[in-house]
Every structure is written in structure tokens, then in C-alpha cells.
C-alpha positions, 0 to 999 in steps of 0.5 A: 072571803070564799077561797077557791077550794070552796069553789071547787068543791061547789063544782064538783058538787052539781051537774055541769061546770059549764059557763053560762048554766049557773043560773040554775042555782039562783037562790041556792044557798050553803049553811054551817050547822053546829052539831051538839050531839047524836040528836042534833046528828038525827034531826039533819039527817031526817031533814035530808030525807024530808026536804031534800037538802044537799049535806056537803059535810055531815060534821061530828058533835063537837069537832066539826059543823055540817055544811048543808046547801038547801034550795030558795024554795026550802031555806026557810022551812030548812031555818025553821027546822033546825030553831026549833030543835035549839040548833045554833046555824050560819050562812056559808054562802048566799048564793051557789050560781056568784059562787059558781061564777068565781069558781070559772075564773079561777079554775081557768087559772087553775088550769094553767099551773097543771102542766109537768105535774104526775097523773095522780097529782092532780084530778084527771079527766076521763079520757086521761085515766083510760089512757094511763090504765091502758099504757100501765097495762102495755108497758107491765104486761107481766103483772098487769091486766087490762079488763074492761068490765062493760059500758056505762049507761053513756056508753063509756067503757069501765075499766080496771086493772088486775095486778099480780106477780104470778098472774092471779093463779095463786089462790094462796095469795089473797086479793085486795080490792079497791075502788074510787069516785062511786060518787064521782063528787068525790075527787080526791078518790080518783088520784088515790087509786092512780097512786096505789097502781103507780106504788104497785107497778110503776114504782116498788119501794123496796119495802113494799115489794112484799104487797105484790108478792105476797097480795093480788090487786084489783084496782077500779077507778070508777070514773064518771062526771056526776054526784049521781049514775047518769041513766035515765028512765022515762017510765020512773022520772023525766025529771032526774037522772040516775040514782045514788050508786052506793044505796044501790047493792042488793043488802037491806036494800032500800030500808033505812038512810034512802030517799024515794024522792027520785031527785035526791041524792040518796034516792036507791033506784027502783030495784037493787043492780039498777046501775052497770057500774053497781053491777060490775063491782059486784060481779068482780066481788062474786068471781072473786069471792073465794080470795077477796079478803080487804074490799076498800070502797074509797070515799071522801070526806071526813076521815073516817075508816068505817065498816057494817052494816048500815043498820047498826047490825054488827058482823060476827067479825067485828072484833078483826074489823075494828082491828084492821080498820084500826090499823089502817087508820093509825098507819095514815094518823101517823103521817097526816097534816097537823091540820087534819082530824085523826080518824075514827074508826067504827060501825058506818050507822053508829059512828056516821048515819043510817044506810042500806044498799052501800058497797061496804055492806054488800062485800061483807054480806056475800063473805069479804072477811074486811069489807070497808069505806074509806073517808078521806080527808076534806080538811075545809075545803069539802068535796074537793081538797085544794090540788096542792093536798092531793099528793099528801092524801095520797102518800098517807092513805098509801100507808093506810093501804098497805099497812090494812093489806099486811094485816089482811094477809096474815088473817087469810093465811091463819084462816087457810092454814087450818 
């Protein structure tokens, strides 16, 4: 039997959530892949590119089987495909639009338990968000400033918050920058970045004062309602909207692990910074490119802490990488659920796939020193974990978070001290 958490994690998934419009995906259907090695890894990765499967869960050899949703026009090819390379499949789900349908009834049900319960408990709505950046920075004006970066395609202000002790004029603290729901599919991100402002401003455990002393924060919650950007070009496509943000920085842009289908999900856009909300992270890395020294771009799921490049090309630090990824990891591993894998940490093409144009990328090419993507946990719920896990990611990624900045900051102050 489907639970609810498989519901969720359809809904948040596909482009409206909406009763009515479900019949859209008709005939779409979810299937478990069991993964034997790298090989089996490659052949599901070149059939997202050839067939535009949707993969939900890329899995890990051994551990973990994908989980692939592919349309009724392309379930027999997709089949076929994975026969012939000896790879063992089962059906998850039958069909999306049933799937969806039960997912209404019970997230109204859902719904209705939300009330009492912290911002960062659950998974908050656009305007919610906007409203707690703007009363965070009017009731701690001493440590935290309100930028609004610029419009979104829709019109929607971009938000973040600027947290400092000393009003971001100490250029003897490094900053630490992080950022969520770059792919809004992903929304556990979003209440991990509300934590981290809320341990930060709201509530500063006494052994965690050091971060704010010691650390500026930039913290940006990208919030948007879509797998993908929401702008449109009729000159490109009059059939999809936007472009897969995270394949969209300017950093081997459009090479390797990308679409040229405008319709999937990792199609990169015609040009590198097509998207305003690309362009606002890398404007806020550049102006602050002098100090930057840990960008976090927050991601789910898998439980990976990854780092550059996309290519397999390591960075000349990949020793100090793999050490604060390390760190961060262990400080999470050290909290985590029973349940719940341990992290891996490694290179993004070499423990995961192929990419270009990804975020983590683009902050260790233009000089941040730790430059990574976080991975969450999905357990096996998928996109969207069950609301009753969120706090749980949130104090264990906190660890994570605050055990990479102590190792960070004592990296920026051995490098300035020369």
C-alpha cells in the first residue's frame, strides 16, 4: 500500500497540486531500479537523457534502488532498455494521476494537524517565509539585514538575510553562505534554512554563540513552487516553462549530465545566468568573494555531502574538501536516525553523476575555498520526507552546519595569518 509520504513526494514533484488537473498524468508510472554497480548507474543516467525519464531517487549500488517515473508513451522502451543491460525492475506505482488523487485527500488531512507547530516544523508557503525574513530582520536589527536581491521571473521578490555581530565590516570573519530549494521539488531544504536562521538569531545556545562571533551568515531561501525556474520564452519553447537552475551557472556550462530537450529536467537553458535566481547567487558569491569561505547549496535527497567539479576534475584543495565535507558528515552521522544511511562524501561525478553548470561548481570556480552540495536525507519517503522527520533533519544538519563553519573558520584564519 502507497503511504501518504509517497503521495507527498509525487506532489511535490510535478507542477501544480491542484484537484482537478491530475489527469495530466494518466498512464505515468514510478518503477524501482535495482542498481548492481557503476554501470547499471550510467546506463539509467544516459536513458534520462534519451528518454526523458523523470529519476526520483538515483539510488547507490548495493544500498539503495532508484526510482524512475517514465510517461505511458515511453514505459516500454524505458522496460526494454533496462532487459537488455540484465538490470532486475519492479513496478512502484501504476499510475501517477490515482496516486495524486489520494495524495489530496490526505494532505487535506494533513493540513489540518499543522496548526501550533514552529515555521521550520513544517513546510511553509511563499508568503509564510517572506513574512518571517521580514519580522526576523525587524525584531534583530542588530544582527540582521533584510536584502531583497531582485524579482523573480513571476514577479515574486528574492529574498535573504545578511546575519552578523558586527554588521558584516569585519573582514577578519569569514562568511558562510547557504541556500535552499534551488530546486523547489526539494522541501525539506527550505525549513533547514529557516532552522539555521532561527539557531542563529532567535535561539543562541550558549555553545553556539562562537558561530555568530566568530562567522557572518548569508542565508537565502529560494523559495519558488516548481521542479524547475518558472520563465518562459516563446522564441525557445511555447511548450515548457524554465530551466533546470542548477545546470544553469556559467562553469562547463552545458557539457556533460544536461538535456537539450527543453522539456526535461535537466535541460540548462539556452545561455549560462538565463535565470534571475542563478544570477542573484552568483552575484551575492562575487560581491562577497573576498570573504566567502564554505557556500552550501542545499539539496535533498540521498545523504551525500558532495564537492567539484562535475566533470571528475578534482580542485587543487580536494584534500581540505574532502576533510570539512568529512566533518560535516560525521557531525550529522552522529545524530541521525537508525534508519537513515550514513553519508558519503565525495567528488559530485564520481560518488553520484555527471554534471555542469551546478552551483557547487560555480562557487569553487570563481575562488570559495569549500564550495558544496548538501543531500538530505529522503529515507523512503523521496522528495518530500514525512512532516514529522523535518525537525529531526533540522537539528542533525544543524550539526552538520555548524561543525563545517568551526572547521572553515580555522582554515580562513591560518590562510590570513600568513
Amino acid at each position: 500500500m502507497i503511504s501518504l509520504l509517497i503521495f507527498l513526494c509525487i506532489a511535490a514533484l510535478f507542477n501544480t497540486v491542484t484537484a482537478g488537473k491530475h489527469d495530466i498524468y494518466s498512464g505515468y508510472s514510478v518503477h524501482g531500479v535495482q542498481l548492481r554497480d557503476r554501470a547499471d548507474q550510467k546506463v539509467l543516467y544516459d536513458l534520462q537523457i534519451e528518454l526523458g525519464v523523470d529519476v526520483w531517487d538515483h539510488g547507490a549500488p548495493g544500498v539503495n534502488d532508484a526510482l524512475v517515473m517514465v510517461t505511458q508513451e515511453n514505459v516500454a522502451e524505458f522496460l526494454e532498455k533496462l532487459d537488455e543491460n540484465g538490470m532486475n525492475h519492479y513496478l512502484q506505482i501504476s499510475d501517477v494521476a490515482t496516486a495524486f488523487e489520494r495524495y489530496d485527500r490526505e494532505l487535506s488531512s494533513w493540513k489540518q494537524s499543522r496548526t501550533n507547530r514552529m515555521l521550520f516544523d513544517n513546510y511553509p508557503t511563499y508568503e509564510e517565509v517572506d513574512a518571517y525574513l521580514e519580522r526576523i530582520a525587524a525584531e534583530y536589527p542588530n544582527i540582521v539585514t533584510l536584502v531583497n536581491a531582485g524579482p523573480s521571473f513571476e514577479g515574486r521578490p528574492v529574498k535573504y538575510l545578511k546575519i552578523s555581530s558586527s554588521y558584516f565590516n569585519d573582514t577578519y570573519k569569514p562568511v558562510y553562505f547557504l541556500d535552499a530549494t534551488m530546486h523547489a521539488r526539494e522541501w525539506v531544504t527550505l525549513p533547514v534554512a529557516l532552522y539555521t536562521i532561527h539557531r542563529l538569531v532567535e535561539n543562541p545556545r550558549d555553545q553556539d554563540r562562537d558561530l555568530l562571533e566568530n562567522i557572518d551568515w548569508i542565508i537565502m531561501p529560494i523559495e519558488r513552487l516548481w521542479r524547475r525556474t518558472r520563465s518562459f520564452n516563446a522564441s525557445v519553447t511555447t511548450e515548457c516553462w524554465g530551466v533546470d537552475a542548477n545546470r544553469n551557472f556559467d562553469v562547463n556550462f552545458n557539457t556533460i549530465g544536461v538535456s537539450s530537450d527543453f522539456c526535461s529536467n535537466t535541460y540548462p537553458g539556452q545561455v549560462a545566468f538565463s535565470e534571475p535566481e542563478t544570477r542573484y547567487v552568483r552575484d551575492i558569491l562575487l560581491e562577497n568573494i573576498d570573504r566567502i569561505q564554505l557556500y552550501l547549496n542545499v539539496h535533498s535527497h540521498g545523504n551525500y555531502v558532495l564537492f567539484g567539479y562535475g566533470n571528475a576534475t578534482l580542485p587543487t584543495n580536494v584534500v581540505q574538501l574532502h576533510h570539512v565535507a568529512a566533518a560535516m558528515g560525521a557531525a550529522i552521522d552522529a545524530r541521525k536516525l537508525p534508519q537513515a544511511r550514513y553519508y558519503l562524501i565525495g567528488n559530485s561525478n564520481m560518488a553520484l553523476y555527471g554534471s555542469s553548470g551546478s552551483a557547487q561548481d560555480y562557487g569553487q570556480l570563481v575562488g570559495v575555498p569549500f564550495s558544496y552540495t548538501l543531500e538530505l536525507p529522503g529515507y523512503t519517503y523521496g522528495f518530500l520526507v514525512p512532516p514529522q522527520y523535518i525537525n529531526q533533519i533540522n537539528m542533525e544538519t544543524w550539526e552538520g552546519i555548524a561543525a563545517s563553519a568551526r572547521l572553515a573558520n580555522l582554515y580562513y584564519r591560518a590562510r590570513n595569518s600568513n
